[in-house]
C-alpha positions as CSV (number, residue, x, y, z in Angstrom):
1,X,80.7,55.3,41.8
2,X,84.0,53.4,41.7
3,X,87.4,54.5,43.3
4,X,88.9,54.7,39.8
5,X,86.1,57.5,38.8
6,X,85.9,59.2,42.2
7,X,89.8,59.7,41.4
8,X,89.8,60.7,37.6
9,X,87.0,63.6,38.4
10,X,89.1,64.8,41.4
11,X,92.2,65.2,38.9
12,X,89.5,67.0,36.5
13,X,88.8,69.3,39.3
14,X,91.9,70.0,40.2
15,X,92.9,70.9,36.9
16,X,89.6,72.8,36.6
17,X,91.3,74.5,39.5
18,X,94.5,75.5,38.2
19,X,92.8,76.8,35.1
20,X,91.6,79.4,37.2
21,X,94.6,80.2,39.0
22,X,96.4,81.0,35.4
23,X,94.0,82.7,34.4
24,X,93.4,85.1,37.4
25,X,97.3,86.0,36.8
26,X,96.2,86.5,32.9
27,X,98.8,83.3,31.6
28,X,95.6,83.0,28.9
29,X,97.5,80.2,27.2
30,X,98.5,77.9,29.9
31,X,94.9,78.3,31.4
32,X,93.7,77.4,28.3
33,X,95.5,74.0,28.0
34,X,94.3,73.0,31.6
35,X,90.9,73.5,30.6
36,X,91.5,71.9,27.5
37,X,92.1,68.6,29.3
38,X,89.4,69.4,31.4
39,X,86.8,69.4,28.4
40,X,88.7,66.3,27.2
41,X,87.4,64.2,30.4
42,X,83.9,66.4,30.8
43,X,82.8,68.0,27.8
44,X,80.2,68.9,29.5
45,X,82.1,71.1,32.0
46,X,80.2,73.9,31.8
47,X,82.7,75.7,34.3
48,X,85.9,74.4,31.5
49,X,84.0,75.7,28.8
50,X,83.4,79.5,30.4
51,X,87.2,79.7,31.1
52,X,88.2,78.3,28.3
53,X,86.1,80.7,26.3
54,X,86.9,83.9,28.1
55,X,90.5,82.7,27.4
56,X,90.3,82.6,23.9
57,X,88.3,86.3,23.8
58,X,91.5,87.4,25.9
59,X,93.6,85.7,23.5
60,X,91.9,87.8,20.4
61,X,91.1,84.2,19.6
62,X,86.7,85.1,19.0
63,X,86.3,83.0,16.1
64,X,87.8,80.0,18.3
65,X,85.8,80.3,21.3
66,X,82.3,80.8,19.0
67,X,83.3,77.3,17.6
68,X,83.8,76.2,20.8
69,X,80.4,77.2,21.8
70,X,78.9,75.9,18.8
71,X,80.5,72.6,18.8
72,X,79.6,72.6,22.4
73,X,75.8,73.2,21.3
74,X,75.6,70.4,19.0
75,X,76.9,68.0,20.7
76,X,74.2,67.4,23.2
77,X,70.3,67.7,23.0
78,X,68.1,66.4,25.6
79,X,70.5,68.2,29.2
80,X,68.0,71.0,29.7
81,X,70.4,72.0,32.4
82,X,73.4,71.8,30.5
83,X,71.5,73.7,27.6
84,X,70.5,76.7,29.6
85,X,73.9,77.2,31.3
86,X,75.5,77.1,27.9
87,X,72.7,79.6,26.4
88,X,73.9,81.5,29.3
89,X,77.3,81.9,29.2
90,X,76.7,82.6,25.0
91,X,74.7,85.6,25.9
92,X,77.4,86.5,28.5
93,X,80.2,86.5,25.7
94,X,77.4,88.5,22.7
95,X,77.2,85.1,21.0
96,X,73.4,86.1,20.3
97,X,72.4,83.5,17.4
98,X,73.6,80.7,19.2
99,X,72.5,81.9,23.0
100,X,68.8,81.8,21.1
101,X,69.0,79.0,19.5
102,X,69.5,77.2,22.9
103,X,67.4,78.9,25.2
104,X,64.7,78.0,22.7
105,X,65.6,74.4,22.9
106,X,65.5,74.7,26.7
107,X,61.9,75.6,26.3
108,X,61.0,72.7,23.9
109,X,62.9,70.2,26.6
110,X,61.0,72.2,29.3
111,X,58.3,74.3,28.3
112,X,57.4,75.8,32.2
113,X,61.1,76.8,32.5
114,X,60.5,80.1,34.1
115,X,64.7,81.4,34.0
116,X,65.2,80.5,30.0
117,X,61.9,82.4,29.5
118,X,63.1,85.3,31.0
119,X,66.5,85.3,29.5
120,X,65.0,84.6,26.2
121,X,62.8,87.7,26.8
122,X,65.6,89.9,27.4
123,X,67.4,88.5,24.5
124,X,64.8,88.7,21.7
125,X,64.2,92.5,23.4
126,X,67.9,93.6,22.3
127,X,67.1,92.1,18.8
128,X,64.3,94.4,18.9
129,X,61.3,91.9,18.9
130,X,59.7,93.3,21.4
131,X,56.2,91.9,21.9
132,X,58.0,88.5,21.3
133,X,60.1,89.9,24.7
134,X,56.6,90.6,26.7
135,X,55.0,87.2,25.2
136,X,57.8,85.3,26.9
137,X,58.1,87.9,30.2
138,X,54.1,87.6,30.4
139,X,54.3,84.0,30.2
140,X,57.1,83.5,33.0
141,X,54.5,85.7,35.7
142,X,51.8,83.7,34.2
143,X,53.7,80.8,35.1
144,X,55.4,81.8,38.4
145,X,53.7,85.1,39.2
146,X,56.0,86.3,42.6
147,X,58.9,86.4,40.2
148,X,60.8,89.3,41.0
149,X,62.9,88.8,37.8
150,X,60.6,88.6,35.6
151,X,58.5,91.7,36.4
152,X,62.1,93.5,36.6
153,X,62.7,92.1,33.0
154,X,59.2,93.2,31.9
155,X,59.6,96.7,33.2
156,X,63.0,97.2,31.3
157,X,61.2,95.8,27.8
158,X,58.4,98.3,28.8
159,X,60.8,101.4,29.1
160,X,61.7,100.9,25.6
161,X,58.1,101.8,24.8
162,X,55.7,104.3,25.3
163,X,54.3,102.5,28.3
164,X,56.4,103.8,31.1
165,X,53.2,103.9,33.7
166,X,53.0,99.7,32.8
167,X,57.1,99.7,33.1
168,X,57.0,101.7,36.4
169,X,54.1,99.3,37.8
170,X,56.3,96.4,37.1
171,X,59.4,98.0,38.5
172,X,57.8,98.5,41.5
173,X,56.0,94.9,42.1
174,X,59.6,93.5,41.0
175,X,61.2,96.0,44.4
176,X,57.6,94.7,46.8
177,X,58.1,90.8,45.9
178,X,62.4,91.7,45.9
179,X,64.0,94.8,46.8
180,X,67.1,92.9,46.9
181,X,67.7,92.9,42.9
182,X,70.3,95.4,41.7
183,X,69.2,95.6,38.1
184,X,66.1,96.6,39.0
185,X,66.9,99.6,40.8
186,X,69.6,100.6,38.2
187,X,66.6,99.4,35.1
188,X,64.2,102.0,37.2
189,X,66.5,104.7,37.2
190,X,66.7,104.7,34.0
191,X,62.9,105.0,33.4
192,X,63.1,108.0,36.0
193,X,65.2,109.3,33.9
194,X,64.1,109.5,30.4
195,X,60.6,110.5,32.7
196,X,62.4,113.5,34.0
197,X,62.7,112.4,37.5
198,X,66.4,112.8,38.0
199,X,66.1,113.2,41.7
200,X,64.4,109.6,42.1
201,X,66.5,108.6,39.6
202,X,69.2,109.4,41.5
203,X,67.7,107.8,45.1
204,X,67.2,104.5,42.8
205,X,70.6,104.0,41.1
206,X,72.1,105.0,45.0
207,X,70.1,102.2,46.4
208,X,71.4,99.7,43.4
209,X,75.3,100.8,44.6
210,X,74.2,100.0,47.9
211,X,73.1,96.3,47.0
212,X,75.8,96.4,44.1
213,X,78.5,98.5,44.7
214,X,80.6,96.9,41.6
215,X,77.6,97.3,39.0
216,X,79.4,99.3,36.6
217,X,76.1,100.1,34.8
218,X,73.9,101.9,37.8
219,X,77.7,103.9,38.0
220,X,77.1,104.9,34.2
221,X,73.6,105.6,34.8
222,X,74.6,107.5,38.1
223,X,77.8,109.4,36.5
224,X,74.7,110.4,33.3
225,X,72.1,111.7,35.8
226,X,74.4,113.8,38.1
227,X,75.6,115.4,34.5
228,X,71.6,116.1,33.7
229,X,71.5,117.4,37.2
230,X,74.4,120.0,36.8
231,X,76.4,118.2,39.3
232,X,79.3,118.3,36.8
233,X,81.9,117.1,39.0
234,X,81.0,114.5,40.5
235,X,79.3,113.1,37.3
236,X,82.5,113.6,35.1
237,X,84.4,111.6,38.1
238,X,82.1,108.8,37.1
239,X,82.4,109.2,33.5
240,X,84.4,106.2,33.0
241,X,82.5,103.9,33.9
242,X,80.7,104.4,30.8
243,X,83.8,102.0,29.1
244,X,83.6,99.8,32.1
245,X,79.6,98.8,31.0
246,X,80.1,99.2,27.5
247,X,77.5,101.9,27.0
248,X,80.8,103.8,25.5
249,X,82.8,103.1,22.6
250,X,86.1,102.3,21.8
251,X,87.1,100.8,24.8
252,X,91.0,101.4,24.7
253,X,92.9,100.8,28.1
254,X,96.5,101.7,27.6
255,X,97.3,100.8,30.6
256,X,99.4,103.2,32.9
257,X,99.1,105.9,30.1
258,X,95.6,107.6,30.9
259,X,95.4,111.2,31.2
260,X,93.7,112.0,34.5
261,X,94.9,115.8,34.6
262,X,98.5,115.7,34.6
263,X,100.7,118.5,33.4
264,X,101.1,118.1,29.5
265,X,103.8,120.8,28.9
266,X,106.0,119.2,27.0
267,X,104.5,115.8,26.7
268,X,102.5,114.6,23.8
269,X,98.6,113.7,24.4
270,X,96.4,110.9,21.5
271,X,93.0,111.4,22.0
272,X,90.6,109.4,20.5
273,X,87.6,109.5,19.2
274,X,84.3,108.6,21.2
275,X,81.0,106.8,20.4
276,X,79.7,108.5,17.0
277,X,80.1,111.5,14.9
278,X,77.6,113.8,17.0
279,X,79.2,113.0,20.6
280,X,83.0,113.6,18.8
281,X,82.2,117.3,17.4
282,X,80.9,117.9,20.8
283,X,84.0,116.8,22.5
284,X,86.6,118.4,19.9
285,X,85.2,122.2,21.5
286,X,88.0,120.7,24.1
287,X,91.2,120.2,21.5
288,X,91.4,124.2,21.4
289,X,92.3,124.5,25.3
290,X,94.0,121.0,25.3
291,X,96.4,122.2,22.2
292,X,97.4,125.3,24.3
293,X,98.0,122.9,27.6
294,X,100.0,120.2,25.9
295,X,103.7,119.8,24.4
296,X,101.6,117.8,21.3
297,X,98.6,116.4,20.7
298,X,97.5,113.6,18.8
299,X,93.7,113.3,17.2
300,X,92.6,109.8,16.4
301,X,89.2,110.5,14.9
302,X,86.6,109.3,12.1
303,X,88.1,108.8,8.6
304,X,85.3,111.1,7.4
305,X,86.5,114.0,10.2
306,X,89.7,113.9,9.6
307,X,89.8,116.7,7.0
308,X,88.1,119.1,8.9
309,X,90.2,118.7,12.3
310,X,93.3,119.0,10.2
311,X,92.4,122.1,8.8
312,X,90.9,123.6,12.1
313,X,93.6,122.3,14.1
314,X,96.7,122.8,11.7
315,X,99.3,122.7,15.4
316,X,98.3,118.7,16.1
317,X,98.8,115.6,14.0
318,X,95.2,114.5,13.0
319,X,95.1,110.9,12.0
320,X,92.2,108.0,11.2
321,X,91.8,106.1,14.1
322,X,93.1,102.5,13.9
323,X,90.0,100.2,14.7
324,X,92.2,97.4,15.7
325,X,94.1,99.8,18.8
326,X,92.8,99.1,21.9
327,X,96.0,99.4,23.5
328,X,96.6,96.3,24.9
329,X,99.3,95.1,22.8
330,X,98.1,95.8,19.2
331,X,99.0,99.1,18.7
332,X,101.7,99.2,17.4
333,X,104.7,101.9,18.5
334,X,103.3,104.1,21.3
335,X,104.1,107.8,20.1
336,X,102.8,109.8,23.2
337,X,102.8,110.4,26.9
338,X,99.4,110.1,27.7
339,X,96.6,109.2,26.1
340,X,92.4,109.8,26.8
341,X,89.4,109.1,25.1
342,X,87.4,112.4,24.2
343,X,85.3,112.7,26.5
344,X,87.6,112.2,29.7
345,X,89.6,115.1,28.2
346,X,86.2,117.0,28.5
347,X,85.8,115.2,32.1
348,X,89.4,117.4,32.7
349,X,88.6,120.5,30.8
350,X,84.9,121.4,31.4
351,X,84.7,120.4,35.4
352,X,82.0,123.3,36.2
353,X,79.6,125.0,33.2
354,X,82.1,128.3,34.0
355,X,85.0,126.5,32.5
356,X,83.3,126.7,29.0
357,X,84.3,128.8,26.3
358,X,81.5,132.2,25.4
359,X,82.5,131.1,22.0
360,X,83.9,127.8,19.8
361,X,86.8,127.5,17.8
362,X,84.5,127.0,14.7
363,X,85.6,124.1,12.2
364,X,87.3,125.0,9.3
365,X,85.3,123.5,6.1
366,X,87.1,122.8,2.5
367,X,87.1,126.5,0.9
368,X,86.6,124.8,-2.6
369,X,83.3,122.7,-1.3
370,X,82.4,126.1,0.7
371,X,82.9,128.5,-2.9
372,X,80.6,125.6,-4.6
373,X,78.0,126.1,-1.7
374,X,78.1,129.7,-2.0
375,X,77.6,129.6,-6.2
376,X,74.6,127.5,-5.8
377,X,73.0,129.1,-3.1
378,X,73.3,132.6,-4.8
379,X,71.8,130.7,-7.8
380,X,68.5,130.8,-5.5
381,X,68.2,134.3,-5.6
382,X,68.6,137.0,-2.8
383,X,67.9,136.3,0.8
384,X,69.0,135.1,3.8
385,X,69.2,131.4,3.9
386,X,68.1,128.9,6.5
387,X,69.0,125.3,7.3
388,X,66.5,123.3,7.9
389,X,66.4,119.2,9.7
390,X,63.7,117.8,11.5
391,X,64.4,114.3,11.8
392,X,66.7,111.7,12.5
393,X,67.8,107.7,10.8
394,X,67.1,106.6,14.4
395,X,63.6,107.5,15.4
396,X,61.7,104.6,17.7
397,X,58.9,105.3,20.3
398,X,61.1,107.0,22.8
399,X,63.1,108.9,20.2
400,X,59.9,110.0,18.3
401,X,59.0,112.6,20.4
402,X,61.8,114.6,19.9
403,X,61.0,115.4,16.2
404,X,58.8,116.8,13.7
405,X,57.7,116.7,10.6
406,X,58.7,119.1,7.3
407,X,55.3,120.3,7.2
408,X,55.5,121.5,10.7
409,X,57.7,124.0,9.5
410,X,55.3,125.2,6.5
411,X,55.5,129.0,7.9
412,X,59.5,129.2,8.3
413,X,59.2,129.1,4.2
414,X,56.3,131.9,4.4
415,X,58.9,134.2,6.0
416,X,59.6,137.1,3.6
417,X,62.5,136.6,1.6
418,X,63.8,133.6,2.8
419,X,65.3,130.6,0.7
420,X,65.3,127.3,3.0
421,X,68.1,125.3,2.8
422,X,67.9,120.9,2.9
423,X,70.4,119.9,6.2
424,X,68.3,116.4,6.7
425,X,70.5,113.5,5.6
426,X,68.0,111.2,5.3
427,X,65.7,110.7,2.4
428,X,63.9,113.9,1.9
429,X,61.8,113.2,-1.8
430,X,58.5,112.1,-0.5
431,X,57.8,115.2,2.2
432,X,59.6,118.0,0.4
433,X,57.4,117.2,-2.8
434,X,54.1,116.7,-1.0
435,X,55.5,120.2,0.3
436,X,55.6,122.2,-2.6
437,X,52.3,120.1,-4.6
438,X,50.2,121.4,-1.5
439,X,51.3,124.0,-0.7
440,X,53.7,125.8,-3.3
441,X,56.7,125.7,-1.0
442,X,60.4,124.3,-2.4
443,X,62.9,123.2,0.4
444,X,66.0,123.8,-1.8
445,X,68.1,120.4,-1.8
446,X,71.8,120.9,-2.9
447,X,72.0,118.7,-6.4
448,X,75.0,116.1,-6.4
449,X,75.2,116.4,-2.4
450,X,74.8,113.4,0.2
451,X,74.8,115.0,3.2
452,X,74.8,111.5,4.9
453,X,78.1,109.9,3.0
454,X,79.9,113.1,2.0
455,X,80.8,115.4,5.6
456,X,82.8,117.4,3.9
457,X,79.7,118.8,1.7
458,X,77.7,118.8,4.4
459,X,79.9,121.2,6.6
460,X,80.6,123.2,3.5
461,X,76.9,123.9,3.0
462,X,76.0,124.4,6.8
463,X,78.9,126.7,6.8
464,X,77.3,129.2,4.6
465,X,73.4,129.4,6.4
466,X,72.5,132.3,8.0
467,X,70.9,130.2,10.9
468,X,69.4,126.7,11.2
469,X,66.3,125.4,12.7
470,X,67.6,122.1,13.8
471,X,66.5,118.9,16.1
472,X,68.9,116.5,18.4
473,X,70.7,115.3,15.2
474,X,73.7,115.4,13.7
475,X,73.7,118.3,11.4
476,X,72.5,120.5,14.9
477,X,75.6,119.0,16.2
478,X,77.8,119.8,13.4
479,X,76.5,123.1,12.8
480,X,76.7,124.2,16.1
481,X,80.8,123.1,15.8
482,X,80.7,125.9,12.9
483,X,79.2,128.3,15.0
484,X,75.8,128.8,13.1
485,X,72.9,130.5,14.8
486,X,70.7,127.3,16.1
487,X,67.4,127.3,16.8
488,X,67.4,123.8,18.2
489,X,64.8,121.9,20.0
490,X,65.6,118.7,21.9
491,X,64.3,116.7,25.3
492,X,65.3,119.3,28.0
493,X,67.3,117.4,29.9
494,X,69.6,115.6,28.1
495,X,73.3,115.0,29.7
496,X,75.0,117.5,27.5
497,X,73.0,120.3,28.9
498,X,75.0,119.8,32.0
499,X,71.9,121.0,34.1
500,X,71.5,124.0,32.3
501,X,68.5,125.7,29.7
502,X,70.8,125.4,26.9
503,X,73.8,123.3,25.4
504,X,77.3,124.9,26.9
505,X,79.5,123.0,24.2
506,X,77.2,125.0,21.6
507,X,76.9,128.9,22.5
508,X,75.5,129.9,19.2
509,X,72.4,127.6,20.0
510,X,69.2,128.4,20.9
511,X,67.2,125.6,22.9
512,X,64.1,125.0,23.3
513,X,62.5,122.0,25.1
514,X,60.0,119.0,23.2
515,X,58.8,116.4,25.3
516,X,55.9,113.8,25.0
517,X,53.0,116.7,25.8
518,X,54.7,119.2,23.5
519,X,52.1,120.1,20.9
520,X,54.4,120.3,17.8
521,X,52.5,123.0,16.0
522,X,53.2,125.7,18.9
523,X,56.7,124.6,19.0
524,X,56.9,125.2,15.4
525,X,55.2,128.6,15.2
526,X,57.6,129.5,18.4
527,X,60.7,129.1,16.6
528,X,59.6,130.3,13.3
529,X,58.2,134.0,15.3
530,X,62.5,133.6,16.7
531,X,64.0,132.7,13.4
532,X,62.1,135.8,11.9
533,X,63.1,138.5,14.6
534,X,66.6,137.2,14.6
535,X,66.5,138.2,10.8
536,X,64.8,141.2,11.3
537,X,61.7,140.3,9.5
């Protein structure tokens, strides 16, 4: 190598260098001309082109940095190396297509490459292609079979399946050939969990902080468990790390302004809304206590909610979220004090199970849609009238076990007198007429009424049932914020029963427990013998 290039890369470097340095003090901009220059000696800087892209993503800049990933990508062919660290560092940033695309081309280069099969594993897993995932896993330990990685990675595809004894096997080979690897212990935790094992679970995500102590995911997972496991305190102190993984959604900072208990009188409190529809009604049994704390408070929620929370909760100013506010910078005017996502304001409100409410501040439908409701449903003749669900849009192996089918529920409709009510908002035709040409039974479906598009409806509807026979879905959820009678039936220890044999957010809910040796038929007949007493039949 001659003097003249010795000296030209050690000017690379050091701008390489001060690229960094800007951008650890967040001067996005100027780090991003440095590396810039960088790329412009080296385009194959792989170190230039993750700056420079995390830059750009800081800079609200995504569609640049995906053409800087993509131009990077087809600008070289045949450095397998190159390749894979690229394929990398697209993954890293959810640039999925194109982080395919080249570990796949990794593989053609090098077909034996043990790391881009595992990473491709992973990857086709989240796209849900998962015996393409164990093809490519199986292949790495075919190929390099004391690969602690690759039996870890296997054992996380596995979880999402109804193998767990093959995902625990690999889990543990993956902790005898490495006990070392974080994600393992915080990937095995998580199978302890959905088996029920919350104690292990906890041991195992304790012994990824110990090898991991920044791994905001095992704190997630940790902060979940100690929730299942009633130790409410300590979980809700951890509930935050739930935006630091990503697990939950919107992720808005605001920094400096984040309620972590402080006196409100006087001051004015946003909330926002949390993950979906389901988790949001299950935080709003908070804005009742938080209304009485605070000067003001501010509801950011669902376009499709906002009708309901204005009308329950006349006092507060109830507004659509802004999907654009994250708080860091592109919000606009700042109108409050403090400001929390919804289920931090729970973390505040609901420390211990004693600090719920014996009752919720039910939500206040639309009195036309609820006077519509009540016309048609008298239209059916007397009775009392029961919601029924019993499935979900989301059902996959895991999920599967927590529901039924509508011909499970064949003797709820035998029950003397009884008119049952549609609550599923999924498509309903094929079972409910197989339903009544077998067996004679109608499961009364609202004509003109999506209860999947139009919330308003379906609160209106669910507002007027006498009970509901419901699973872990959203119209349980959403009935349960109107304060029906639920008989509800769900995995029995999900987070939100907070360690406890029922749901504290909900107390007009039932529970009763379905997990993969429930026989549905028993759980069915159970319920319906309940449903009957509580009517007095």
């Amino acid at each position: 190598m001659t003097r003249r290039r010795v000296a030209e890369d050690g000017e690379t470097e050091k701008k390489f260098a001060q690229g960094q340095r800007l951008q650890s003090r967040e001067r996005f901009a100027d780090a991003e001309a440095r590396y810039r220059k960088v790329l412009a000696v080296n385009p194959v800087h792989i170190g230039a082109l993750t700056g420079l892209t995390e830059c750009l993503i800081a800079l609200k800049r995504e569609r640049d940095a995906v053409g800087i990933l993509d131009r990077a990508a087809e600008s070289t062919d045949k450095d397998a190396r190159f390749l894979f660290d690229l394929a990398n560092l697209c993954s890293n940033v959810k640039h999925a297509s194109r982080a395919r695309s080249l570990y796949e081309r990794v593989l053609e280069l090098d077909p034996e490459n043990v790391p881009a099969l595992i990473n491709l594993g992973h990857l086709v897993d989240e796209q849900g292609e998962t015996q393409h995932a164990v093809d490519l896993l199986s292949r790495a330990i075919e190929l390099k079979p004391l690969s602690a990685r690759a039996y870890g990675m296997l054992g996380k595809v596995l979880t999402g399946t109804s193998l767990h004894d093959d995902a625990m096997a690999c889990y543990r080979r993956s902790i005898e050939l490495d006990p070392g690897i974080s994600q393992t212990w915080t990937n095995l935790g998580a199978l302890l969990e959905i088996l029920g094992r919350h104690r292990e679970a906890l041991d195992a995500l304790h012994r990824a902080l110990t090898i991991d102590p920044d791994c905001d995911a095992a704190r997630w997972n940790l902060a979940r468990v100690l929730l299942m496991v009633g130790e409410t305190e300590a979980g809700w102190d951890m509930y935050g790390f739930g935006f630091a993984c990503g697990q939950r959604q919107p992720y808005r900072p605001f920094p400096g302004l984040i309620w972590e208990g402080q006196d409100l009188t006087g001051k004015t409190i946003m909330v926002w809304r949390e993950q979906g529809l389901g988790d949001d009604l299950f935080f709003s049994t908070c804005y009742t206590d938080l209304i009485a704390r605070a000067g003001h408070v501010i509801i950011e929620t669902d376009p499709r909610l906002v009708p309901l929370y204005r009308r329950t909760w006349p006092q507060a100013t109830v507004r659509p979220e802004a999907w654009k506010s994250t708080g860091l910078g592109n919000y606009g005017e700042v109108d409050f004090d403090y400001t929390a996502p919804a289920g931090l304001v729970a973390a505040q409100l609901r420390r211990r199970v004693s600090d719920f409410p014996s009752a919720v501040n039910p939500l206040v439908p639309d009195p036309v849609r609820v006077a519509e409701c009540r016309d048609w449903l008298a239209s059916l003749g007397p009775g009392p009238k029961i919601g029924l669900s019993w499935t979900s849009k989301k059902v996959d192996d895991i999920r599967s076990i927590n529901y039924t089918a509508l011909a499970d529920w064949k003797a709820l409709f035998e029950i003397g007198g009884v008119q049952v009510v549609n609550l599923q908002y999924t498509n309903v035709d094929a079972e409910a007429e197989a339903l009544e040409r077998e067996f004679g039974l109608t499961l009364h479906r609202m004509p003109g009424l999506d209860l999947f598009k139009d919330i308003e409806g379906a609160a209106a509807l669910t507002s007027c049932m006498d009970a509901a026979v419901v699973p872990s879905s959203f119209p349980a959820v959403l009935a349960g914020a109107l304060g029906i009678t639920c008989f509800y039936y769900s995995a029995p220890h999900g987070w939100t029963r907070l360690g406890t044999d029922r749901l504290p957010w909900f107390p007009s809910m039932r529970c009763y427990s379905v997990d993969h040796t429930t026989d549905k038929a028993k759980l069915a007949a159970g319920i319906v013998t309940d449903v009957a007493r509580f009517l007095g039949k």
